[in-house]
LOMI-557692 format. One record per residue: x, y, z of N, C-alpha, C in turn; residue number from 1; residue in one letter. Coordinates in Angstrom, 3 decimals. Layout:
REM residues N
n.u | n.v | n.w | ca.u | ca.v | ca.w | c.u | c.v | c.w | i | aa
X | Y | Z | X | Y | Z | X | Y | Z | NUM | A $
...
REM end
This chain:
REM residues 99
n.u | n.v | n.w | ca.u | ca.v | ca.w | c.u | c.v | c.w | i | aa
39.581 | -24.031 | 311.304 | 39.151 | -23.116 | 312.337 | 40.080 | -21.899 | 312.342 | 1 | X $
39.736 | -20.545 | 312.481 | 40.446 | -19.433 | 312.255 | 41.110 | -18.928 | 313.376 | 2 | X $
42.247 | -18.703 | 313.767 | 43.026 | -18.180 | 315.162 | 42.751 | -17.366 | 315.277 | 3 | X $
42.337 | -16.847 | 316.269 | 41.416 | -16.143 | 317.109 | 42.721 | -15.085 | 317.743 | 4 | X $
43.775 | -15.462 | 317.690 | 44.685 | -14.930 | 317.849 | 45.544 | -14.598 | 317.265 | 5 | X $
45.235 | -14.588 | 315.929 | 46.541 | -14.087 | 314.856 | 46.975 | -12.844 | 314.492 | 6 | X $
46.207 | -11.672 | 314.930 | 46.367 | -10.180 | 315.140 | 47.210 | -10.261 | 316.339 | 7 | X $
47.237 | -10.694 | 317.062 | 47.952 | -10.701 | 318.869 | 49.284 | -11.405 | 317.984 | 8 | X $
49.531 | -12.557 | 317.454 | 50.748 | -12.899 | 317.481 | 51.580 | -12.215 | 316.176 | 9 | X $
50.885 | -11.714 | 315.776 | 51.476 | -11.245 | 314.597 | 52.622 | -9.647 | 315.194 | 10 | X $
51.482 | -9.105 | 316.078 | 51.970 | -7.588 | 317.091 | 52.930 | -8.146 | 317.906 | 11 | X $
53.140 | -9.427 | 318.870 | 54.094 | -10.352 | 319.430 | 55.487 | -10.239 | 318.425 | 12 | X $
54.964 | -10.724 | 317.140 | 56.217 | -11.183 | 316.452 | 57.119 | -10.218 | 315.926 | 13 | X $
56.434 | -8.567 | 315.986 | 56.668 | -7.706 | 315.180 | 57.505 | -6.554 | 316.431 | 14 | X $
57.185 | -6.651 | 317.395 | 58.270 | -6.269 | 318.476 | 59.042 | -7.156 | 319.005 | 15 | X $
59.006 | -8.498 | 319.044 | 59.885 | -9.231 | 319.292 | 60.814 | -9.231 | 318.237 | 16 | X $
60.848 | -9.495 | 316.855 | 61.350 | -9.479 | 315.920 | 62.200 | -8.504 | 315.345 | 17 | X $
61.352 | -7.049 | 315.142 | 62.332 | -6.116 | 314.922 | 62.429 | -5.196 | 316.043 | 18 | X $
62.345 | -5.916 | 317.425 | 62.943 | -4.927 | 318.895 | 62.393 | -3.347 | 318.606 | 19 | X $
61.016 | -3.676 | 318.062 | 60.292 | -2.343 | 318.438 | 60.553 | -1.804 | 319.809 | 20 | X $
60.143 | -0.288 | 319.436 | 60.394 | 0.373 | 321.197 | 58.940 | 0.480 | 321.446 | 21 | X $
58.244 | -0.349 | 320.758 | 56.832 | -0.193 | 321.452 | 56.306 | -1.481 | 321.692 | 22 | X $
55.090 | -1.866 | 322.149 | 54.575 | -2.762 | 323.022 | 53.631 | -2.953 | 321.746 | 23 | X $
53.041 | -4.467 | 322.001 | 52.356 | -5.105 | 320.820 | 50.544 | -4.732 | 320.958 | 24 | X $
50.622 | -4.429 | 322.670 | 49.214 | -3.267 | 322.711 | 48.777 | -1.988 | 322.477 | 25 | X $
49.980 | -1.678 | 321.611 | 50.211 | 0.145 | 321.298 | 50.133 | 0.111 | 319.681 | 26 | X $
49.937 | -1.332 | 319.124 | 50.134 | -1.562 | 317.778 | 48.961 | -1.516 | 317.506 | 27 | X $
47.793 | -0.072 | 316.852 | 46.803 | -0.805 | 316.436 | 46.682 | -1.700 | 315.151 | 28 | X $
45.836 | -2.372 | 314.217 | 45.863 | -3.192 | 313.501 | 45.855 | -2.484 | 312.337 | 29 | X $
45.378 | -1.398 | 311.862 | 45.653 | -0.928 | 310.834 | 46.607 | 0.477 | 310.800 | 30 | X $
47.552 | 0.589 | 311.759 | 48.569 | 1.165 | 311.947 | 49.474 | 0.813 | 310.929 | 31 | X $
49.889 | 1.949 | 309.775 | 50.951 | 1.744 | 309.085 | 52.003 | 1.455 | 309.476 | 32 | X $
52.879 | 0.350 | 309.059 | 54.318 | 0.063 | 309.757 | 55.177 | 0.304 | 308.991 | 33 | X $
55.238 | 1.180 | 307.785 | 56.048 | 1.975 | 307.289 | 56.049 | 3.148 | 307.181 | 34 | X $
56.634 | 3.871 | 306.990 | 56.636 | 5.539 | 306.621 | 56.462 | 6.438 | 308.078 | 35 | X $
56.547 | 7.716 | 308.075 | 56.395 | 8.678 | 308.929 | 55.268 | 8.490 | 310.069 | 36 | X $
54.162 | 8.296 | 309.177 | 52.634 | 8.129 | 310.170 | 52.853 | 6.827 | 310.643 | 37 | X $
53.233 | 6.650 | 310.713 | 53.254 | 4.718 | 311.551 | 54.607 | 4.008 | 311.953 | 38 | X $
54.717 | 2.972 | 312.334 | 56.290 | 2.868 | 313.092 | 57.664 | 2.913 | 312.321 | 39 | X $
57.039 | 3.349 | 311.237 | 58.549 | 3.907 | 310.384 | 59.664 | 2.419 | 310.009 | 40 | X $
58.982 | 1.653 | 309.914 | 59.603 | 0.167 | 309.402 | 60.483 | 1.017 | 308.193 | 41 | X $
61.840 | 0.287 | 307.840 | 62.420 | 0.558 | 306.642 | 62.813 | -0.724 | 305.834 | 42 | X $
63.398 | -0.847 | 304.780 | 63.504 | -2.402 | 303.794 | 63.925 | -3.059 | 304.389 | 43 | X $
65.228 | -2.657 | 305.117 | 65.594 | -3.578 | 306.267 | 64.825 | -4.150 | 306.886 | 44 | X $
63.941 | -3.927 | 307.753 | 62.681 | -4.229 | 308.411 | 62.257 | -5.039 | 307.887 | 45 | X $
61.775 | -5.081 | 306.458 | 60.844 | -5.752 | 305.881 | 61.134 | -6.969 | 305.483 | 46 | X $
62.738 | -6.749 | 304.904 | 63.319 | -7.984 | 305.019 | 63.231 | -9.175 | 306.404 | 47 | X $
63.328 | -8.472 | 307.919 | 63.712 | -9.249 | 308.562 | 62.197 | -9.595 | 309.020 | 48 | X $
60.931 | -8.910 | 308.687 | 59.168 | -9.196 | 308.562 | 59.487 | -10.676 | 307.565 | 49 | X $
60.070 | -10.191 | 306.416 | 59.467 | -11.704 | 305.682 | 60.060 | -12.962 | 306.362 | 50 | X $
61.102 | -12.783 | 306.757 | 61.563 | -14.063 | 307.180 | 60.884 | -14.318 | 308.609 | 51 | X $
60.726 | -13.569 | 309.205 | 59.680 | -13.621 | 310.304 | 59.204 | -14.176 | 310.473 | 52 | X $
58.045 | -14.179 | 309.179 | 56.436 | -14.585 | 308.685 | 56.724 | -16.081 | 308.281 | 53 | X $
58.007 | -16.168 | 307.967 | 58.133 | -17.776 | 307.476 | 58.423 | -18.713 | 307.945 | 54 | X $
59.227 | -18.014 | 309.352 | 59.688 | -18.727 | 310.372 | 58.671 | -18.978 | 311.505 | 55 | X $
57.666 | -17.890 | 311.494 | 56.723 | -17.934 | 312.574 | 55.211 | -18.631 | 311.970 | 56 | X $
54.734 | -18.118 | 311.079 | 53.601 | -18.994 | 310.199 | 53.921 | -19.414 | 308.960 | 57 | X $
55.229 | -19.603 | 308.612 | 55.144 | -21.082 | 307.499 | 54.689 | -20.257 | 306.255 | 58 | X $
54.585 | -18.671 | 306.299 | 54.377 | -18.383 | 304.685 | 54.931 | -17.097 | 304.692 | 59 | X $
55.327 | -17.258 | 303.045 | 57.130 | -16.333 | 302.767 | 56.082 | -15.488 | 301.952 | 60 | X $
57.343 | -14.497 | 301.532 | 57.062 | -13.046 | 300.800 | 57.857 | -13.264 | 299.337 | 61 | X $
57.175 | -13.715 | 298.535 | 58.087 | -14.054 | 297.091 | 59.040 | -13.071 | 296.579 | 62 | X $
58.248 | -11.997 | 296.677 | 58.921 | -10.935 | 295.905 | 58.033 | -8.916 | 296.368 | 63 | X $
59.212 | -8.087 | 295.869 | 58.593 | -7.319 | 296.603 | 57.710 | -6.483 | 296.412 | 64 | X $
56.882 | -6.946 | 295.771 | 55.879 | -6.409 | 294.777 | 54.465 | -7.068 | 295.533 | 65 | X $
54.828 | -8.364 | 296.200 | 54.026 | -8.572 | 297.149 | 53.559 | -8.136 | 298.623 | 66 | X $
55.511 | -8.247 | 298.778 | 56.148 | -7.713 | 299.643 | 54.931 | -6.161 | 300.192 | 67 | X $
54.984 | -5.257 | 299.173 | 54.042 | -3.880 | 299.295 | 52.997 | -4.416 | 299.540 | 68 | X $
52.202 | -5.176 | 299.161 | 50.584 | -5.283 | 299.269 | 50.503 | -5.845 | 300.741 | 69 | X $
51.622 | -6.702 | 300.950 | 50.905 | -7.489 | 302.153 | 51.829 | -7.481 | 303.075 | 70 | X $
52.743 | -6.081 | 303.499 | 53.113 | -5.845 | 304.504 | 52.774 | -4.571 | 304.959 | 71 | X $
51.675 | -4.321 | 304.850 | 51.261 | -2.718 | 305.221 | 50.907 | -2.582 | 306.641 | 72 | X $
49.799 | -2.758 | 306.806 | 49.301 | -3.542 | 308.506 | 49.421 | -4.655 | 308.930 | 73 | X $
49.299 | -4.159 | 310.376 | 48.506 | -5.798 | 311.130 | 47.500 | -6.717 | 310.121 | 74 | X $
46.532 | -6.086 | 309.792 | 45.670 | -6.521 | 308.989 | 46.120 | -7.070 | 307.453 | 75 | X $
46.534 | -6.045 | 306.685 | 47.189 | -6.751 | 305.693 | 47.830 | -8.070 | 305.730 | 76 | X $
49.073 | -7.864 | 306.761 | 49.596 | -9.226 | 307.168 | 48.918 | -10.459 | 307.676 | 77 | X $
47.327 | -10.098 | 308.533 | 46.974 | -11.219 | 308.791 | 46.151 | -11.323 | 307.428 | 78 | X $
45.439 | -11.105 | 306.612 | 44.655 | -11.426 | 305.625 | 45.465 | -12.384 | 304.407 | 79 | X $
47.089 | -11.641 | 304.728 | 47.933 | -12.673 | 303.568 | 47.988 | -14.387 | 304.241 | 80 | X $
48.239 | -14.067 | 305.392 | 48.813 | -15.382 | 306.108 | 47.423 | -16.094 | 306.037 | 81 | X $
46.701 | -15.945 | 306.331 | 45.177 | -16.616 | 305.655 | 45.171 | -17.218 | 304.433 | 82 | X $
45.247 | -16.323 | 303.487 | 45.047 | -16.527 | 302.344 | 45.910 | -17.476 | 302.144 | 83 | X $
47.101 | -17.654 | 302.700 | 48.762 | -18.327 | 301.956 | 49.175 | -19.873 | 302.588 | 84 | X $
48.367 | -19.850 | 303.782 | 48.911 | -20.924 | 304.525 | 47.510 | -22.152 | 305.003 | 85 | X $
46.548 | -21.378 | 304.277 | 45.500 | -22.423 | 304.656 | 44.884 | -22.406 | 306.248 | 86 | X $
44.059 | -23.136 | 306.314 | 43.535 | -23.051 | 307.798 | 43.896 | -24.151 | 308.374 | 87 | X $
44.426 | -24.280 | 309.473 | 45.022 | -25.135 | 310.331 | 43.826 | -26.110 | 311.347 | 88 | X $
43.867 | -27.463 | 311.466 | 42.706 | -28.315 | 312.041 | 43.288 | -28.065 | 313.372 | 89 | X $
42.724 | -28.560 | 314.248 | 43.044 | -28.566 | 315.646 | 44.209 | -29.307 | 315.942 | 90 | X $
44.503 | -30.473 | 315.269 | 45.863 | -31.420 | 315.519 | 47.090 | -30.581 | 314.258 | 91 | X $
46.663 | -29.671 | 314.078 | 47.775 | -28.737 | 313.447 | 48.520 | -29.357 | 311.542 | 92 | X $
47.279 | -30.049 | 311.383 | 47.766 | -30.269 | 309.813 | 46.646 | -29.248 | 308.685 | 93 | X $
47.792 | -29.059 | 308.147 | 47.599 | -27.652 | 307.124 | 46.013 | -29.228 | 306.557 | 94 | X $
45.255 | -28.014 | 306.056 | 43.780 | -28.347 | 305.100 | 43.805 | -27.033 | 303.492 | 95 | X $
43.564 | -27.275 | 302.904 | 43.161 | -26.621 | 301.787 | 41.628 | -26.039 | 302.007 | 96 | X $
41.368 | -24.545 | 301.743 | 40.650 | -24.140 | 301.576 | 39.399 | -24.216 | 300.209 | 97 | X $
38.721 | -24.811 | 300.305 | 37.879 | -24.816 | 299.526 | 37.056 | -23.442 | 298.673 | 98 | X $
37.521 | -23.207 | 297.092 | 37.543 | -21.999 | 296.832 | 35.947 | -22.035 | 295.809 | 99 | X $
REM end
C-alpha cells in the first residue's frame, strides 16, 4: 500500500533535518533544493539528506552520481524511496515489488 504521506514526511524531514528557515508547507514538491532558484541546499546538505533518508526510510544514497538524480525534489526523492525500499504491508514488513 503506498503512503499517502510520503511527500509530507519527506518536507518534515528536510526542515527538521537540515534546520531549514522554512516550513515544510512552503516546500513545494518540485521545488529545487539545490542551487539559486530553490532552497540553495549545498554538498554538505546533501550529505546530511542521505543519511537522513536512511535513517528515516531505510534507503541510502550509494554514490553521488545517484546522489544527483535522486536528490533534486520532493518528488525525485519520493520516487527513489519507492523504487529502493519496496512497499511496506500494514504490519510494516518490507514486500518486494513485483516487476
Amino acid at each position: 500500500m503506498p503512503d499517502p504521506d510520503l511527500r509530507s514526511r519527506i518536507k518534515e524531514m528536510l526542515v527538521k533535518n537540515l534546520m531549514l528557515q522554512v516550513t515544510a508547507e512552503q516546500i513545494t514538491d518540485d521545488l529545487p533544493l539545490f542551487g539559486p532558484n530553490g532552497l540553495g541546499l549545498d554538498s554538505i546538505d546533501a550529505l546530511e539528506l542521505a543519511v537522513s533518508m536512511e535513517k528515516t526510510f531505510g534507503v541510502g544514497v550509494p554514490n553521488s552520481e545517484v546522489a544527483g538524480r535522486a536528490l533534486r525534489t520532493v518528488n525525485t526523492i519520493h520516487d527513489y524511496i519507492l523504487e529502493n525500499r519496496g512497499e511496506m504491508t500494514q504490519t510494516g514488513q518490507k514486500v518486494d515489488n513485483p516487476a
